[in-house]
C-alpha positions as CSV (number, residue, x, y, z in Angstrom):
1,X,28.2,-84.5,74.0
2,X,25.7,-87.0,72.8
3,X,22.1,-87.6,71.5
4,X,21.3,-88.6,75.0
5,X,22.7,-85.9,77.3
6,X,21.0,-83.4,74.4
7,X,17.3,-85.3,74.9
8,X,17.9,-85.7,78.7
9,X,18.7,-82.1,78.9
10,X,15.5,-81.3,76.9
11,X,13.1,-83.8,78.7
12,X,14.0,-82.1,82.5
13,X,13.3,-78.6,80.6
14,X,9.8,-80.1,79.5
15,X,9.4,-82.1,82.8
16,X,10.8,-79.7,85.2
17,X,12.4,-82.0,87.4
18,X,15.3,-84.7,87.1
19,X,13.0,-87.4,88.9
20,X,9.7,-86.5,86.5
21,X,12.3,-86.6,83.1
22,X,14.1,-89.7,84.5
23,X,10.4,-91.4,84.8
24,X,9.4,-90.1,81.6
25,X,12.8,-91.8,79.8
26,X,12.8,-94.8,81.7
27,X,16.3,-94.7,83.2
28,X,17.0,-94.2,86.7
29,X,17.3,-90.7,88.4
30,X,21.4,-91.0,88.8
31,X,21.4,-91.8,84.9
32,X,19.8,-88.7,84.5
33,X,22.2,-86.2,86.8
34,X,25.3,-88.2,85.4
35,X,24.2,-86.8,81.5
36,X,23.7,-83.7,82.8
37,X,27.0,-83.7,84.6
38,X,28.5,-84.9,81.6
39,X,26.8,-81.6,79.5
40,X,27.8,-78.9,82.1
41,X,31.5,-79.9,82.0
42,X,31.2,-80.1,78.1
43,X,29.4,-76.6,77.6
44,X,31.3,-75.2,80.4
45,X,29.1,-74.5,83.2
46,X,25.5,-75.5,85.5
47,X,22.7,-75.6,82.9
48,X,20.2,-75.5,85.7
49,X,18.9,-73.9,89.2
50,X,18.0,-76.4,91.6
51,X,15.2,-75.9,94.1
52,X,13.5,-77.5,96.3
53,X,10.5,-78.5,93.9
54,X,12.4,-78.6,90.7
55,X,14.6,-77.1,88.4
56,X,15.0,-73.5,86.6
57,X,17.5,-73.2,83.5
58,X,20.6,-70.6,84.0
59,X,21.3,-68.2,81.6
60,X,23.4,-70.5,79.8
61,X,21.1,-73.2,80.0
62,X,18.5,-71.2,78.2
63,X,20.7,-69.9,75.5
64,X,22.1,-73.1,75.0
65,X,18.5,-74.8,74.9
66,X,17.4,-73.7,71.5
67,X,20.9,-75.2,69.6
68,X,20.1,-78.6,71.8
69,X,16.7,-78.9,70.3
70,X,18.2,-77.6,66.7
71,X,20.7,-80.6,67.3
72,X,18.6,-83.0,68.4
73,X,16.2,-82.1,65.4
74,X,19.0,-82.3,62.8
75,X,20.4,-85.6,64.3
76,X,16.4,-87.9,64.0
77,X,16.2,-86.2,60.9
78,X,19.4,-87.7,59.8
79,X,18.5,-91.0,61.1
80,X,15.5,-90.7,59.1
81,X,17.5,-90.3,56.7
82,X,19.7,-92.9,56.8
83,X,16.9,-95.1,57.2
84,X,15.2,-94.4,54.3
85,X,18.3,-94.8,52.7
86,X,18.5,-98.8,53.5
87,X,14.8,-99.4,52.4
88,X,15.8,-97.3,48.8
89,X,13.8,-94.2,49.0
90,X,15.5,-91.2,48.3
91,X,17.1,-88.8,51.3
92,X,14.9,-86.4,51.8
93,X,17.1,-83.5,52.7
94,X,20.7,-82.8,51.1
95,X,22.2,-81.2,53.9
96,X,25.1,-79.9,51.0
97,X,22.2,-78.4,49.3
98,X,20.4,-77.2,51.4
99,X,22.9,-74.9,52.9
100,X,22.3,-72.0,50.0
101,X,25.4,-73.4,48.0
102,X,28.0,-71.4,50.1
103,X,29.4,-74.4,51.8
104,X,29.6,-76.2,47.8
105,X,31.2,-72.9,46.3
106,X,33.8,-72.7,49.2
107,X,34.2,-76.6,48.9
108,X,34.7,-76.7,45.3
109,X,36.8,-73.2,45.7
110,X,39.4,-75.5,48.2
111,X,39.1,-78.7,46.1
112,X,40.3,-76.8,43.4
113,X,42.9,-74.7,45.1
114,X,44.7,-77.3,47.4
115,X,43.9,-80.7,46.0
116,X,41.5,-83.4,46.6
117,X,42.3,-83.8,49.7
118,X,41.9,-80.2,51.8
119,X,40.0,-78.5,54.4
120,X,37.4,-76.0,53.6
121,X,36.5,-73.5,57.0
122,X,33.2,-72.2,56.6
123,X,30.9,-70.2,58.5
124,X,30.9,-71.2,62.6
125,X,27.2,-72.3,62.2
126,X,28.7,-75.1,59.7
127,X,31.5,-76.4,61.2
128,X,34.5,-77.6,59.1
129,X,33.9,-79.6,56.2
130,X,36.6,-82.0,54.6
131,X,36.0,-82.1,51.1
């Protein structure tokens, strides 16, 4: 799963076709079906209903829709980031911070317990964190 099968995905949700979100990203139409592709076999099913004039998300299309966005959100804003970085401005976001300090108590918790080098499992809506 990548940046571009996450934006294609939301552009046909805001365009309501392939064709229309194709146009609107300036890659061809079979670009377009070959991301989704791609998503469906990540996520593990069809993400949309096609019809004869355009598309409808499934059910799992539309739950997965909102953490696609989130993604998408969190992955400019750490460009943004990164960018700001290189021209010497400070990051605007800690993402270690900003996480209401369980992910740094659990971190320094493992650090502490099973050496420098460990693995701290967190919360599903974090991930896994090697601290």
């Amino acid at each position: 799963m990548d940046l571009e099968q996450l934006a294609t995905f939301d552009r046909i949700v805001r365009e309501g076709s392939f064709s229309r979100a194709a146009w609107a990203l300036g890659v061809a139409q079979p670009t377009v079906s070959a991301r989704i592709q791609a998503l469906e076999r990540t996520v593990g099913g069809p993400l949309f209903r096609r019809g004869g004039r355009g598309v409808a998300l499934t059910d799992l299309g539309l739950s997965f829709l909102p953490y696609a966005r989130r993604a998408i959100e969190v992955l400019e804003a750490g460009v943004t980031a990164a960018r700001s970085r290189l021209a010497g401005a400070k990051t605007p976001w800690n993402p270690v911070r900003g996480m209401r300090g369980g992910v740094t108590r659990a971190a320094r918790r493992a650090r502490t317990s099973q050496g420098s080098n460990s693995t701290c499992v967190v919360p599903s809506r974090y991930g896994v964190f090697h601290v």
